[in-house]
C-alpha positions in Angstrom: 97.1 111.6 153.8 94.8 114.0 151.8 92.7 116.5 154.0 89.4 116.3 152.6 88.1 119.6 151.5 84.9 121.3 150.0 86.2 123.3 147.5 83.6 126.4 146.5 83.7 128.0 142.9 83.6 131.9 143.6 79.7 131.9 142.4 78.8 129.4 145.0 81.0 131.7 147.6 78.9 134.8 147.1 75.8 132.3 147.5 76.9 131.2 151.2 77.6 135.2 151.6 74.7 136.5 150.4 72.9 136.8 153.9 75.7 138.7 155.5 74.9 142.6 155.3 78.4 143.5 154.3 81.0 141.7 152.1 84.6 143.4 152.6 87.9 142.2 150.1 91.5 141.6 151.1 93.9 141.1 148.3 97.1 139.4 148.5 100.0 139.2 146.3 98.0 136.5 144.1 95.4 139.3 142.9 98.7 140.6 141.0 100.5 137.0 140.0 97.0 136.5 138.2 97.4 139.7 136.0 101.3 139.1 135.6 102.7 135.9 136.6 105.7 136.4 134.8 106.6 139.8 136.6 104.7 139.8 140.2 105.9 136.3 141.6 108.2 137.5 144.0 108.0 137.7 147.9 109.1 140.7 149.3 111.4 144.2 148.0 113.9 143.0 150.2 114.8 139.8 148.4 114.0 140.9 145.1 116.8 143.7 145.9 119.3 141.5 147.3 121.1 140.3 143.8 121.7 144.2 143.2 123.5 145.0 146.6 127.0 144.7 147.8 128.2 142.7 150.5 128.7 145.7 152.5 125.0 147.1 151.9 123.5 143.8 153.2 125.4 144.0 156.7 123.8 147.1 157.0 120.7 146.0 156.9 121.3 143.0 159.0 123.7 145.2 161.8 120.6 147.9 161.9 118.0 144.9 162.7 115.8 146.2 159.8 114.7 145.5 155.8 113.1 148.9 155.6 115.0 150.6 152.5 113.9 154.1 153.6 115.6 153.6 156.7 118.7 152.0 155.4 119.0 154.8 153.5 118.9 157.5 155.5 121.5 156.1 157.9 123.5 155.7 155.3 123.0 159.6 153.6 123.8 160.7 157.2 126.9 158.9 158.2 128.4 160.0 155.2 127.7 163.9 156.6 129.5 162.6 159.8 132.0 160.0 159.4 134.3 162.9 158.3 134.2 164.6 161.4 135.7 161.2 162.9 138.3 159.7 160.9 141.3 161.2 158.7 140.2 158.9 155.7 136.7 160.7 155.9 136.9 161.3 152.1 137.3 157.9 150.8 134.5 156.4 153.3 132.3 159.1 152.9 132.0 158.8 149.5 131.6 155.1 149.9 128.9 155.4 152.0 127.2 157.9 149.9 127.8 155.6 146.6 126.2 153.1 149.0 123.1 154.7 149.5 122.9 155.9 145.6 123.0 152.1 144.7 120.5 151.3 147.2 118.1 153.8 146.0 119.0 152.1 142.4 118.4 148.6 144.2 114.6 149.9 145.3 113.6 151.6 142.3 114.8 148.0 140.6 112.6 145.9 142.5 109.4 148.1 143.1 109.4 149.9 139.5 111.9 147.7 137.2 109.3 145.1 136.1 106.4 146.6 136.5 104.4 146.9 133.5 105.0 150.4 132.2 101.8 151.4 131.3 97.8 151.2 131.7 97.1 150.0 128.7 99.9 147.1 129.0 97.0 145.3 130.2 93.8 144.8 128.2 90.4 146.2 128.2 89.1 143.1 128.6 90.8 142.1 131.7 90.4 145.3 133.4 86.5 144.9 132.4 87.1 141.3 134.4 88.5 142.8 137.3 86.0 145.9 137.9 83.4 142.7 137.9 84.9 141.1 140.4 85.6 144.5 142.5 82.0 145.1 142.1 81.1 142.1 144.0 82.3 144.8 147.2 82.2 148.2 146.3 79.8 147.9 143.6 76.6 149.8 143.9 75.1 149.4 146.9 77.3 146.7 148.0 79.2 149.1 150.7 82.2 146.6 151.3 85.7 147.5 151.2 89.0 146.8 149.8 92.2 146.0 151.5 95.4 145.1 149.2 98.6 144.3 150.8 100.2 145.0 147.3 102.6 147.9 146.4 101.8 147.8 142.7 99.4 150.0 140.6 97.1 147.1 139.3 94.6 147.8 141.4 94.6 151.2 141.4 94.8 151.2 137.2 92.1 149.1 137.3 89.6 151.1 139.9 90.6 154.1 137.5 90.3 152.4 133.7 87.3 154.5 132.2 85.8 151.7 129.9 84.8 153.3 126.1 81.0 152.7 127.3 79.5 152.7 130.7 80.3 149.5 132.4 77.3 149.9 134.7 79.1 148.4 137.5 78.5 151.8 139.5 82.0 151.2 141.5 82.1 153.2 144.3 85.7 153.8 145.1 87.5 156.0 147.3 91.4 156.3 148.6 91.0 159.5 150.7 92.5 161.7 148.3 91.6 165.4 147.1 93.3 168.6 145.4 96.0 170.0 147.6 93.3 173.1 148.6 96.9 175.2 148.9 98.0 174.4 145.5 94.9 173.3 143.1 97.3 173.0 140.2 99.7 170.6 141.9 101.0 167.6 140.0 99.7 165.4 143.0 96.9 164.5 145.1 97.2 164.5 148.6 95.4 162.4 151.5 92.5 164.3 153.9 92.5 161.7 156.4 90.8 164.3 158.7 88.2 165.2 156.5 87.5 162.1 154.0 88.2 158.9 156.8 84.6 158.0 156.6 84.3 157.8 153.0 87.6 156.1 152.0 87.0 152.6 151.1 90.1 151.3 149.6 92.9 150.9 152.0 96.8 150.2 150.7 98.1 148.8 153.8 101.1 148.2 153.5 101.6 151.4 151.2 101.8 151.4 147.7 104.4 153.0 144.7 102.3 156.1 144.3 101.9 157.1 147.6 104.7 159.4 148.8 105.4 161.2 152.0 106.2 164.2 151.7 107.0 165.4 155.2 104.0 166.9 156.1 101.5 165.5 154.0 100.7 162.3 152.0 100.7 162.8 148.2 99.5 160.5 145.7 100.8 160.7 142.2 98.3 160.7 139.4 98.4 160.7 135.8 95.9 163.1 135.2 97.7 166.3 136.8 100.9 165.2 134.7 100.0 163.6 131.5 103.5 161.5 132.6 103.6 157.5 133.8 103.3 157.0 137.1 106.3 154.0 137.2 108.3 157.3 135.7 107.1 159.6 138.8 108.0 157.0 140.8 111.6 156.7 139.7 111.9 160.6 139.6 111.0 160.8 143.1 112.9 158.2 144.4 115.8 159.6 142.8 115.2 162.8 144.3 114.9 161.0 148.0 111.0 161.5 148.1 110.9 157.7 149.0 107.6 155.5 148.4 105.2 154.6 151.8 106.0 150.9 151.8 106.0 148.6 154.6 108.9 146.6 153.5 110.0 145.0 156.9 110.1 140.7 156.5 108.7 139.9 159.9 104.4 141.0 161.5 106.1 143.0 164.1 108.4 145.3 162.5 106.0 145.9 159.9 103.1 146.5 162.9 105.8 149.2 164.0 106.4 151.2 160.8 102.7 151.3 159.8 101.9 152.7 163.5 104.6 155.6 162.7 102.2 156.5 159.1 99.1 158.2 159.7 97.9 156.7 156.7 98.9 153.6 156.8 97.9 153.6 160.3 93.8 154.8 159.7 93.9 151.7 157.1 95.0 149.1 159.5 92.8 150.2 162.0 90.1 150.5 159.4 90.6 146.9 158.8 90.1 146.3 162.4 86.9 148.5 162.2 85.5 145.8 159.6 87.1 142.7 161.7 84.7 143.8 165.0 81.4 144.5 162.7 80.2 141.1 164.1 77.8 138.4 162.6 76.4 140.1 159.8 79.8 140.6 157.8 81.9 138.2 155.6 85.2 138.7 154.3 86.8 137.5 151.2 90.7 137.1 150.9 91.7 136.7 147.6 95.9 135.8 147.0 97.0 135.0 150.2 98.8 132.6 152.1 98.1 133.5 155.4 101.7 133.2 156.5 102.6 134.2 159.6 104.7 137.6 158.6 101.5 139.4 158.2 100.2 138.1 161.7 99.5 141.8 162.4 96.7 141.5 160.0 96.0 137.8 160.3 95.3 137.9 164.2 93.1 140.6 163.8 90.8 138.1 161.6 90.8 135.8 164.2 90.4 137.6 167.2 87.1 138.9 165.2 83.7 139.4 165.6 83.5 138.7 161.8 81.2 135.7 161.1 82.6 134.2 158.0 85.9 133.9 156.3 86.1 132.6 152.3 89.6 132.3 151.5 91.2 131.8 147.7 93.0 128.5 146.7 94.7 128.5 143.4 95.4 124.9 141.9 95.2 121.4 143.6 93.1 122.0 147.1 95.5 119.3 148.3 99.0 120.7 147.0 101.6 121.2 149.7 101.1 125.3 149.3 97.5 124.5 149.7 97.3 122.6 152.7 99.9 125.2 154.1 96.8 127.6 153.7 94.4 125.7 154.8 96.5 125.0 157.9 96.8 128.6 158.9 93.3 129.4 158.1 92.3 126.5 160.9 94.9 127.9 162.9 93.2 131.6 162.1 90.3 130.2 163.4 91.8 128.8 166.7 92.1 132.4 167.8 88.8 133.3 168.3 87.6 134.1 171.6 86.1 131.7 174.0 82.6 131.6 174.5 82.4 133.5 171.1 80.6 131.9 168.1 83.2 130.1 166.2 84.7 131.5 163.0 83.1 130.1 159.8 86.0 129.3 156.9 85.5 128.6 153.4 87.7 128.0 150.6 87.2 128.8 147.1 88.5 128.4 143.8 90.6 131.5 142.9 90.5 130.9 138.9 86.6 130.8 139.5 87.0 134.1 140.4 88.3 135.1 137.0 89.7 138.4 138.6 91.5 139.5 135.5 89.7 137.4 133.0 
């Protein structure tokens, strides 16, 4: 039976919002699929990785419980250091298990850097002109929402920094919580003030992103600016050198809930989201590329267990596809989660080509 549905174009959307005080963004893997659907259709690092690892590299990732590479691979760079000081045939193991984790850095920089468009200006002026429209929309002049992306990639971030020939007069007001290394103001990176700059930052990676990099004891962002060099090129460099990207790679809500609560970064953006989520009836919030699916519950739960007053929520196609009723299921189900006696959770859906996000 088809579930009737009142689909919204994006323009009517921003009507219904237009009483709420403060319109925040959360971007799914769609928001990149509608720039690149060729390249960005894939679900997670993990099984994009998979074709490129060795029968032995997978058990290790299932015997260690985890799909974080970072981890994987650090396990392995250490048990080659030891194994030798257990077992005569150290030599030939060790240097298995060190080819191992090699390969495995190959594998990551494969699937996060491999097909990613190589440069900026892979991707038109015109569609980054589309996309800084629809950004606007939040963190436009005095719109004062914010942006969330669950995406690793630089689109949004290229797009937030395209400088358009002429002045776009969008007035975007964006700001990632990074600054000039005070230490080192000729640095090749950026790094995060989370202490001094929390406040201000307004677009939150949350599950990491390829330019973000942890450097032990601080966060550093790679820029194109300080090096003049691509920042897909940085980001195979440093991987190679075991500077691994901040990702949150992990398949299922609660392992990922665990490494972000080990990041101080990562961590400030999830509980800036949750800052937004208890802002109460005067705020809306606009996901855009989602499917709601239950391995971000971490995220998801927090949107229902809200004070937020209204939810618009992307469909791309057929309202009444199988994929789309999927959404629209866990949107209801979303909704369910909100606290009794509290006023009920408003959902709309809306139709994510409307949007024209890139164009």
């Amino acid at each position: 039976m088809r579930m009737p549905i009142e689909l919204l174009s994006f323009d009517q959307a921003l009507d219904k919002a237009s009483g709420y005080s403060k319109r925040h963004l959360l971007l799914g893997n769609g928001f990149s699929i509608a720039c690149e659907p060729a390249i960005f259709t894939y679900g997670s690092l993990f099984e994009q990785a998979k074709p490129n690892m060795s029968d032995e590299l997978l058990k290790v990732f299932e015997k260690l419980g985890t799909t974080d590479f970072e981890a994987v691979i650090r396990a392995l760079q250490d048990a080659s250091v030891i194994v030798p000081i257990y077992t005569e045939k150290a030599p030939k193991t060790a240097a298995r298990i060190a080819a191992d984790a090699r390969a495995l850095k190959e594998a990551l920089v494969s699937a996060v850097a491999g097909k990613h468009p190589a440069r900026p200006n892979d991707i038109g002026d015109e569609r980054y002109s589309a996309c800084r429209q629809f950004l606007a929309t939040f963190i436009g002049g005095d719109a004062g929402g914010k942006v969330y992306t669950l995406n690793y990639d630089l689109l949004l971030y290229w797009a937030l920094m395209h400088d358009p020939e002429e002045d776009d007069g969008l007035g975007l007001n964006h700001d990632d919580g990074f600054r000039k290394d005070p230490d080192d103001l000729d640095a090749d990176y950026v790094i995060w003030h989370g202490e001094t700059h929390a406040n201000s930052q307004n677009v939150h990676y949350l599950h990491g992103a390829m330019h973000l990099y942890d450097a032990g004891a601080e966060l550093q962002k790679y820029t194109w600016v300080n090096t003049g060099k691509a920042l897909v090129d940085q980001a195979n460099e440093a991987i190679a050198a075991n500077f691994f990207p901040v990702f949150v790679a992990e398949g299922e809500s609660r392992q990922k809930l665990a490494k972000i609560k080990h990041s101080a970064y990562l961590h400030h953006s999830y509980k800036s989201f949750h800052g937004i989520c208890r802002q109460g009836a005067k705020t809306a919030l606009f996901i855009f590329g989602h499917s709601l699916a239950e391995n971000d519950r971490h995220i998801l739960h927090r949107i229902g267990r809200s004070k937020l007053a209204h939810v618009f929520v992307s469909l791309f196609g057929d309202p009444n596809s199988p994929a789309n009723r999927q959404i629209r299921a866990n949107a209801d189900a979303i909704g369910r989660l909100r606290a009794e006696g509290a006023a009920p959770l408003k959902i709309d859906f809306f139709d994510a080509a409307s949007a024209q996000v890139w164009g």
